[in-house]
Backbone as ProteinMPNN parsed JSONL, in Angstrom:
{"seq_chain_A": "XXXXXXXXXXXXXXXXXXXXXXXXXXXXXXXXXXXXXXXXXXXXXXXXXXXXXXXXXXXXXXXXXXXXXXXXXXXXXXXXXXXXXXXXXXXXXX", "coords_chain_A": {"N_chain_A": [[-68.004, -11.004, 5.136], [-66.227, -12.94, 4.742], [-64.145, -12.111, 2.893], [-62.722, -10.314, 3.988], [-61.344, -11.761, 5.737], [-60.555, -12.935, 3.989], [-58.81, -11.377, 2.955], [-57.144, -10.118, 5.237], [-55.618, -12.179, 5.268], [-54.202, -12.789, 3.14], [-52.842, -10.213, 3.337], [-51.217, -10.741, 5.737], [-49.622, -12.981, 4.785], [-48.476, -11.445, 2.924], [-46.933, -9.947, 4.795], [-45.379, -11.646, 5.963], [-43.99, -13.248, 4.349], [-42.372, -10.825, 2.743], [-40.939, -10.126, 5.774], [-39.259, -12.679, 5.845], [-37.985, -12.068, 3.481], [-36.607, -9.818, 4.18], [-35.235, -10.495, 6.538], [-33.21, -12.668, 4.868], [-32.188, -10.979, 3.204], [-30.283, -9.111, 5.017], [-29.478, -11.514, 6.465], [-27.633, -11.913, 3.948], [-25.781, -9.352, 3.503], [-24.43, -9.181, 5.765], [-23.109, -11.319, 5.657], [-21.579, -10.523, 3.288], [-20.542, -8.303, 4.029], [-18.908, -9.146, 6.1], [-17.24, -9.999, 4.369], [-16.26, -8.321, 3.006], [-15.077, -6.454, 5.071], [-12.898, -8.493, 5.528], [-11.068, -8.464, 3.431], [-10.932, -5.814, 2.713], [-9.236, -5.266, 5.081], [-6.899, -6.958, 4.405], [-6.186, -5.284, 2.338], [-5.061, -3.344, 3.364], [-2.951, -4.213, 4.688], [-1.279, -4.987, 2.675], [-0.814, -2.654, 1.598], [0.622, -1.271, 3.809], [3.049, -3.326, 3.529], [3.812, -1.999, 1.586], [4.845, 0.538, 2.021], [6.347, -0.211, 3.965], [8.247, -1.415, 2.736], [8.663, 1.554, 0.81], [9.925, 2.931, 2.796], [12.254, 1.833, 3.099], [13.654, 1.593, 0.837], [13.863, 4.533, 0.863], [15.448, 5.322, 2.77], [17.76, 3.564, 2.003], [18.533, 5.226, -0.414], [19.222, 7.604, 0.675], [21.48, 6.548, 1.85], [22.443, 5.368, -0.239], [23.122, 8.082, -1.955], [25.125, 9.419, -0.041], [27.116, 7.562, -0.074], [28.141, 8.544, -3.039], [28.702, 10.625, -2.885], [30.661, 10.574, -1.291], [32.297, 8.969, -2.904], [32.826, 10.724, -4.837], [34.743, 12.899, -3.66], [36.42, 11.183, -2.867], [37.556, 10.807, -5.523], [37.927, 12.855, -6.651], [40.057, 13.894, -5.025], [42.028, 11.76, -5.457], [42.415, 12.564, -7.961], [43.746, 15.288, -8.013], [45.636, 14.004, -6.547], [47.148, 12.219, -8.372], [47.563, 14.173, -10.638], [49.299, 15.971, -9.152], [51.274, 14.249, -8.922], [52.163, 13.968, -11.718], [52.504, 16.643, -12.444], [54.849, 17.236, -10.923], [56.443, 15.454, -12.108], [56.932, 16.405, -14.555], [58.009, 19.552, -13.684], [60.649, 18.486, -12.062], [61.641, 17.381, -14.785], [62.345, 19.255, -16.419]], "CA_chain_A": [[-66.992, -11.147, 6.148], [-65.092, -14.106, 4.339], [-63.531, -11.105, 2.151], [-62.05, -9.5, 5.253], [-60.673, -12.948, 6.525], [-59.126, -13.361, 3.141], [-57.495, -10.078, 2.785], [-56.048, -9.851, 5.935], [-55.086, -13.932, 5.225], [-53.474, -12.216, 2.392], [-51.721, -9.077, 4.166], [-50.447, -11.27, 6.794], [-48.736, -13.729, 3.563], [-47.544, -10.58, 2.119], [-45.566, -9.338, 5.443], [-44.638, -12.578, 6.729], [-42.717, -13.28, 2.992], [-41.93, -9.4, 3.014], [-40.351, -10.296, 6.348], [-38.326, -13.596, 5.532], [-36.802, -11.6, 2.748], [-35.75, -8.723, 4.611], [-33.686, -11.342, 6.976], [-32.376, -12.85, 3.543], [-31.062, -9.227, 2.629], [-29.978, -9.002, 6.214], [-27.931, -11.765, 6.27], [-26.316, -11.825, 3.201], [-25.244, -8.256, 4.235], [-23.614, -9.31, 6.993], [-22.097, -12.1, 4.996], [-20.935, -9.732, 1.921], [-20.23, -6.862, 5.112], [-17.745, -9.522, 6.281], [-16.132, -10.552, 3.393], [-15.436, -7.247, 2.418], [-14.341, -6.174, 6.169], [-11.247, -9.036, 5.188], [-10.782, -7.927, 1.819], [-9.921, -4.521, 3.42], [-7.763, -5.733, 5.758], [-5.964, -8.129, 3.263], [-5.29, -4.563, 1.34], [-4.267, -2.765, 4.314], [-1.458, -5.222, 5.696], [-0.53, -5.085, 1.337], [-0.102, -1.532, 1.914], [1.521, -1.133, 4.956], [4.128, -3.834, 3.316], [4.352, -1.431, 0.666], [4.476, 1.886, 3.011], [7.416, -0.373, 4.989], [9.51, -0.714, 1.438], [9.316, 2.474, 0.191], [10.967, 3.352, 3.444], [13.642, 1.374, 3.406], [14.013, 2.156, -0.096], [14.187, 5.49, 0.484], [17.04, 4.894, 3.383], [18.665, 3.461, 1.236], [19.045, 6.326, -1.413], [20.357, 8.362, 0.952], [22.517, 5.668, 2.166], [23.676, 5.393, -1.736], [23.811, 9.358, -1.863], [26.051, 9.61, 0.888], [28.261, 7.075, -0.645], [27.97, 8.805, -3.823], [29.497, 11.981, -2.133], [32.175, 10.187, -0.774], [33.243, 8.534, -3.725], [33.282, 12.106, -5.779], [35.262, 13.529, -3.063], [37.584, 10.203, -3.568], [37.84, 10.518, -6.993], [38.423, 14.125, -7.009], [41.199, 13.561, -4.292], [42.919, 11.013, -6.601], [42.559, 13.544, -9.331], [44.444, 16.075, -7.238], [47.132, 13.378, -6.164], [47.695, 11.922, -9.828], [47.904, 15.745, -10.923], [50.467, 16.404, -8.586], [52.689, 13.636, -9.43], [52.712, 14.811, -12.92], [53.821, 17.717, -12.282], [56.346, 17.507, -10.329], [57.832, 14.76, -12.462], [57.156, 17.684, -15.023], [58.857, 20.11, -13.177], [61.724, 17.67, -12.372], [62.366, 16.732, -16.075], [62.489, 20.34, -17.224]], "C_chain_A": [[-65.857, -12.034, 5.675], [-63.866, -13.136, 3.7], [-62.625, -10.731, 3.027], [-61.155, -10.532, 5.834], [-59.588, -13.146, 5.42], [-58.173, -12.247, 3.071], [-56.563, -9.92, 3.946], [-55.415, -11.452, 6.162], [-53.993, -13.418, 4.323], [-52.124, -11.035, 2.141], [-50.56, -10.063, 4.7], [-49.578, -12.092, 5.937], [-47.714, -12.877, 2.974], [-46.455, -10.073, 3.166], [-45.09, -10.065, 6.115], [-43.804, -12.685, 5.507], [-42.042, -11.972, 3.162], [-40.879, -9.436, 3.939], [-38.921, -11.13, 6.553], [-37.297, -12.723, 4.519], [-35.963, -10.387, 3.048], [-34.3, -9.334, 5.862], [-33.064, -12.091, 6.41], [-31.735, -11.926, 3.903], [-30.465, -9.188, 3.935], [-28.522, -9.46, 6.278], [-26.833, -11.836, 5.22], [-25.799, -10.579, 3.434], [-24.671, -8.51, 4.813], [-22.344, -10.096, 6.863], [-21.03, -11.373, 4.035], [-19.879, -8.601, 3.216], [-18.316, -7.535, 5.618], [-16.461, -10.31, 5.603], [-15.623, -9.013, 3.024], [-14.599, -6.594, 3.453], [-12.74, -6.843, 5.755], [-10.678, -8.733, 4.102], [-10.065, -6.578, 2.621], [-8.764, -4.771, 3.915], [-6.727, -6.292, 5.114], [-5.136, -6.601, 2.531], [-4.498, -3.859, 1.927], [-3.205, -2.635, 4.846], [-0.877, -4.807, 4.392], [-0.097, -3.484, 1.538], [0.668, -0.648, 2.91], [3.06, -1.942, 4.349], [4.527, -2.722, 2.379], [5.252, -0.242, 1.07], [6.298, 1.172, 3.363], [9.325, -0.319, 3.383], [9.837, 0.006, 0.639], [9.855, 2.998, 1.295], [11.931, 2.785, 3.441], [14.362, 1.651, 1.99], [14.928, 3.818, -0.39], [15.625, 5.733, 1.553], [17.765, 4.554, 2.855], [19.721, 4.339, 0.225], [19.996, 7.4, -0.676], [21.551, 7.96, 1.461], [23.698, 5.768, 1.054], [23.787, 7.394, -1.99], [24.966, 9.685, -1.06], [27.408, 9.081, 0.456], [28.789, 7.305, -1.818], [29.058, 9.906, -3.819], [30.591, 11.863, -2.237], [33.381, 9.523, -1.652], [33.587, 9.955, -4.892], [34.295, 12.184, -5.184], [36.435, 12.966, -3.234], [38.373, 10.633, -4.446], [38.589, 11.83, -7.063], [40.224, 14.187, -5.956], [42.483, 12.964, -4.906], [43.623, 11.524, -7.811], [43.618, 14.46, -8.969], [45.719, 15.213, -6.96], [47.875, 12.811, -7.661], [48.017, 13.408, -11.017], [49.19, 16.298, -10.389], [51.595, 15.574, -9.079], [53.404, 13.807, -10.624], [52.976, 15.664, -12.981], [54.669, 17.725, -11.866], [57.158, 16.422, -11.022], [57.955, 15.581, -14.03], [57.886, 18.968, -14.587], [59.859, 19.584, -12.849], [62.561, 17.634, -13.569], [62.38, 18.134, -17.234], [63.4, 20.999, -17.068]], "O_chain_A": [[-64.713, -11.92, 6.115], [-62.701, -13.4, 3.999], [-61.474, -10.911, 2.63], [-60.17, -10.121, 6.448], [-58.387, -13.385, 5.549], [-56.945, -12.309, 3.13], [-55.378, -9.637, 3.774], [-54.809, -11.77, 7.185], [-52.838, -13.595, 4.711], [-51.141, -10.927, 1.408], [-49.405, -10.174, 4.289], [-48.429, -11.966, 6.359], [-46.577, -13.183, 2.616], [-45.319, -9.79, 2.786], [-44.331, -9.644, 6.988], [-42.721, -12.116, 5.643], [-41.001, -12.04, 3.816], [-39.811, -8.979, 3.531], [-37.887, -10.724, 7.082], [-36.079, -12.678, 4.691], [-34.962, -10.0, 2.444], [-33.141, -8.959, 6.039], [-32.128, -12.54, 7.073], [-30.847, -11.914, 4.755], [-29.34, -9.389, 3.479], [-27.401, -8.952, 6.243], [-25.614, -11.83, 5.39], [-24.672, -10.932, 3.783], [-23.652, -7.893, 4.5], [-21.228, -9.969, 7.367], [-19.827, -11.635, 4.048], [-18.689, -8.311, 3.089], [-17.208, -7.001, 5.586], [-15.416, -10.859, 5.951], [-14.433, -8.809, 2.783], [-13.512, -6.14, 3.094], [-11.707, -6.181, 5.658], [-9.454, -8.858, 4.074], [-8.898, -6.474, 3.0], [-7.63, -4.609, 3.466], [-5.583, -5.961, 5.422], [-3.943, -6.586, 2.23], [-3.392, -3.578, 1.465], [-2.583, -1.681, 5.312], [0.159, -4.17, 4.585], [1.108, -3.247, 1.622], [1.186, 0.453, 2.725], [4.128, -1.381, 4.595], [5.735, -2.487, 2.392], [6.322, -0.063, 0.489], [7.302, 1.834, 3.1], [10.419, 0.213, 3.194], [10.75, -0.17, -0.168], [10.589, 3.899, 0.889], [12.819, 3.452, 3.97], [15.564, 1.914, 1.984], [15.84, 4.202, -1.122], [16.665, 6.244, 1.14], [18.831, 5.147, 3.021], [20.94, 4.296, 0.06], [21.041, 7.909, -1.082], [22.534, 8.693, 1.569], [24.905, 6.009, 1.083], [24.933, 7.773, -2.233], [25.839, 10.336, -1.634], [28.48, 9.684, 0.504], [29.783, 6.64, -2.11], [30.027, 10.014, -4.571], [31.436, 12.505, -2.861], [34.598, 9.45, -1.476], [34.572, 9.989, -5.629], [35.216, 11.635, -5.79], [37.425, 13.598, -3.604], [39.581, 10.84, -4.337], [39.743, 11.888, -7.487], [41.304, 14.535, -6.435], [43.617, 13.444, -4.9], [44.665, 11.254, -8.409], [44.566, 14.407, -9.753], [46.818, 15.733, -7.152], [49.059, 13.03, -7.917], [48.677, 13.365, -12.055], [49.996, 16.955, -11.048], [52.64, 16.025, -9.549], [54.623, 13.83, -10.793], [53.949, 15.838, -13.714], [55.581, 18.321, -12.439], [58.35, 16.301, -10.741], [58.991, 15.41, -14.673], [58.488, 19.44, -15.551], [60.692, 20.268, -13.444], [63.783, 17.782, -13.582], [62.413, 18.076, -18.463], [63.571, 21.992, -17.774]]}, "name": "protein", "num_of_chains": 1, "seq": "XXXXXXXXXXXXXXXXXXXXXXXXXXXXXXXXXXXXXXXXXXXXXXXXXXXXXXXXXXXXXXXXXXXXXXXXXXXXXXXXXXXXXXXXXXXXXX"}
């Protein structure tokens, strides 16, 4: 009978430790669970900042396209008015 007292003296050692270390693993889980929960978040907000300046970036481009346009259209305008004046002070002086 002593046999029987020790083995289950012995069970009961093995799933009370068994036990302690499964609420170890537990909590560090919970610990690791919530460090990595902020870690996420931390990358989230980093990519949302990122998300917010490639839009404004990209407003921009068409901001500078637009003004891009406008200065061809300029230029070509100028081209057309400095064209004209030479001619006609070509036609004039002929």
């Amino acid at each position: 009978m002593e046999q029987k007292d020790e083995s289950t003296g012995s069970a009961e050692k093995f799933f009370k430790n068994f036990g302690k270390r499964v609420d170890e693993f537990t909590k560090e889980l919970n610990e690791s669970g919530g460090r990595l929960q902020k870690e996420f978040e931390k990358r989230f907000e980093e990519l949302k900042e990122s998300a917010e300046r490639l839009k404004k970036e990209a407003d921009n481009k068409e901001r500078w396209k637009e003004v891009e346009e406008s200065l061809k259209k300029a230029g070509e305008e100028l081209n057309k008015a400095v064209k004209a004046a030479f001619s006609k002070k070509e036609d004039k002086s002929s």
